[in-house]
N, C-alpha and C positions, 0 to 999 in steps of 0.2 A: 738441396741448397739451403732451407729453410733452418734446419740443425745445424751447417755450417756459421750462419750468419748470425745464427744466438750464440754459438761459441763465441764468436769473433765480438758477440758487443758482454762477453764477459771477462775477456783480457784486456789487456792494455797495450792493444797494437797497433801499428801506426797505420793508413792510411793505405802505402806500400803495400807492407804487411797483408793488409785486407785484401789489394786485388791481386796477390799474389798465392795466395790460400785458394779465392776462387777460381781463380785460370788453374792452378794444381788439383785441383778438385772436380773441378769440368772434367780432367784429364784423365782421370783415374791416379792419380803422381801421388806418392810421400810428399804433403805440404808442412808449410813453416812445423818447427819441431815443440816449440811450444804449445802450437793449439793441438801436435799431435798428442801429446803429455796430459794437456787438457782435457781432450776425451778422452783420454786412457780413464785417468782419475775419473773419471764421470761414469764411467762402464763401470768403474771398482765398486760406485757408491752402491749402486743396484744389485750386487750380483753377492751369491753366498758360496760357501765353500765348507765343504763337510770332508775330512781327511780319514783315511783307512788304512794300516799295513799290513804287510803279510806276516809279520817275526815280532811277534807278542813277548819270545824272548831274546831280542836286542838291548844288550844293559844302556847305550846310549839312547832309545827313543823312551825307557824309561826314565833315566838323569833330566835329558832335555825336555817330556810334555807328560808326565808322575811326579810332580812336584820332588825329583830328586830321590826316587821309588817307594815314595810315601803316599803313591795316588793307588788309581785301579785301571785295568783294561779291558774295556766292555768287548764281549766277542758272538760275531751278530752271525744269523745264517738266512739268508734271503734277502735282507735290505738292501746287501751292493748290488745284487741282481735287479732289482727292484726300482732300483734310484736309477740304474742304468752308469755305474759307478765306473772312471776312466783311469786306466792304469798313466802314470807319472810318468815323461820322457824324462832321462836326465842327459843335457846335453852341455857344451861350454860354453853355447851362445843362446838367447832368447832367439823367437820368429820374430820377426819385423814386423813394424807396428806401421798402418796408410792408416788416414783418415774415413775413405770412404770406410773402411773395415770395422771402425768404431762407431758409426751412425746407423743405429734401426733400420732397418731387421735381423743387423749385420753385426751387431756387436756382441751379442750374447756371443756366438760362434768363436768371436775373434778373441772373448775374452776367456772362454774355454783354449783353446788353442795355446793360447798363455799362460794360463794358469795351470795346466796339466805340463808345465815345463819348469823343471828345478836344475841345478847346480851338477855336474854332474861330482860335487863334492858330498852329496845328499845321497848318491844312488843306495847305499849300506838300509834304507828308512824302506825300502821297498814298498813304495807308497802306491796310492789310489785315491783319487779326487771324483768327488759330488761335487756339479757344479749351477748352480741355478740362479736363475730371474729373485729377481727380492720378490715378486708377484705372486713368485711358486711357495715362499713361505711364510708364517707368521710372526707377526714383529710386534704388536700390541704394545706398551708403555715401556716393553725392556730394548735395549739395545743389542742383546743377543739375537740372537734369531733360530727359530726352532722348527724341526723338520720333526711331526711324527711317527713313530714306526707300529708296528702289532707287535702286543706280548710276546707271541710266540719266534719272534726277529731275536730277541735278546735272548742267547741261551748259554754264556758263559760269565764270570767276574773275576777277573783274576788280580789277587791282590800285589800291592808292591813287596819286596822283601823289608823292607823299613816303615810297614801300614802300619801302625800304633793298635794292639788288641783290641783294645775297647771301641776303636773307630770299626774295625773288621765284622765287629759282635752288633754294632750300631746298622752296618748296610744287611747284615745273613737276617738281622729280625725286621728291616726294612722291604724286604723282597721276599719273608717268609709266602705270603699270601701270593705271590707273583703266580697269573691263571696259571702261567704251565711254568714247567721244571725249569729250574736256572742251576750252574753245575760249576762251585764251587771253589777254586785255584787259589795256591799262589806262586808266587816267583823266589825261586831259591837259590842263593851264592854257588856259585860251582866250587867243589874243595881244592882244586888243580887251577882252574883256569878263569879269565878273567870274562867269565859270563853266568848265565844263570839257567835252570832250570824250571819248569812251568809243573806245578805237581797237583794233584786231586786233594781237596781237601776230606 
């Protein structure tokens, strides 16, 4: 009730409002939808999100997050095992959001549950979600937030089909020393069809 009652003196709600959160909240009940929204946003601030697919050659998930396949695709072997990594539902509708579900010790879970759910207009991305406590990673003066892995986790790079050479030659003498073997790609135009091929450099 303690977390209920700091939400409630961080909105702007009336009086009403107020015992009408707590009698819903007593209850186990979906209360007012506001303060549900409220903690939603509050679980978001805490929590990180590391994304993974299965189809390295999807020419859309390069367009949409390969700056338009002028990026790279790191390709890891142990890490999603490791992280404890969750395959994506894609469904038409989100899970429903209660209040008690977003107050500790309960909102990690809940915001897991959420956030391993996409559009099922997204299923093509064949996704996978890491999903953790801001506690579980480092945030130091950046706003990113960084989860570390072992050398030996990174053991592919596959470039875009529109990676600019000299950027290509910049990352192969960047990772020359890398402790162990890292192996090489890139993504290449299909002659026929509107996809691409993943080839050994």
């Amino acid at each position: 009730m303690e977390c209920i009652e700091h939400l409630l003196s961080l909105g702007n709600f009336s009086p009403q409002h107020h015992d009408l959160a707590r009698r819903e909240a007593a209850l186990g009940k979906i209360v007012y939808p506001e303060l549900v929204e409220m903690a939603w946003r509050k679980t978001l601030e805490g929590t990180g999100v590391i994304c993974f697919t299965e189809r390295p050659d999807n020419i859309l998930m390069w367009a949409h997050y390969a700056s338009k396949h002028e990026g790279v695709c790191l390709g890891f072997e142990g890490l999603p095992e490791r992280l404890d990594v969750q395959h994506v539902e894609y469904e038409e509708t989100l899970p429903p959001l209660r209040l008690v579900d977003l107050l500790p010790p309960k909102d990690l879970e809940a915001s897991k549950a959420r956030l391993k759910t996409k559009s099922s207009h997204w299923a093509y991305e064949r996704e996978w979600r890491f999903i953790l406590a801001e506690t579980k990673f480092s945030s130091d003066s950046d706003p990113r937030r960084k989860v570390p892995f072992a050398a030996k986790e990174l053991r592919r790079v596959i470039f875009g089909c529109q990676k600019p050479a000299e950027r290509r030659r910049e990352i192969i003498l960047l990772l020359k020393d890398w402790p162990t073997t890292i192996y090489f790609y890139e993504a290449v135009p299909h002659h026929s069809r509107f996809a691409v091929n993943i080839r050994r450099l």
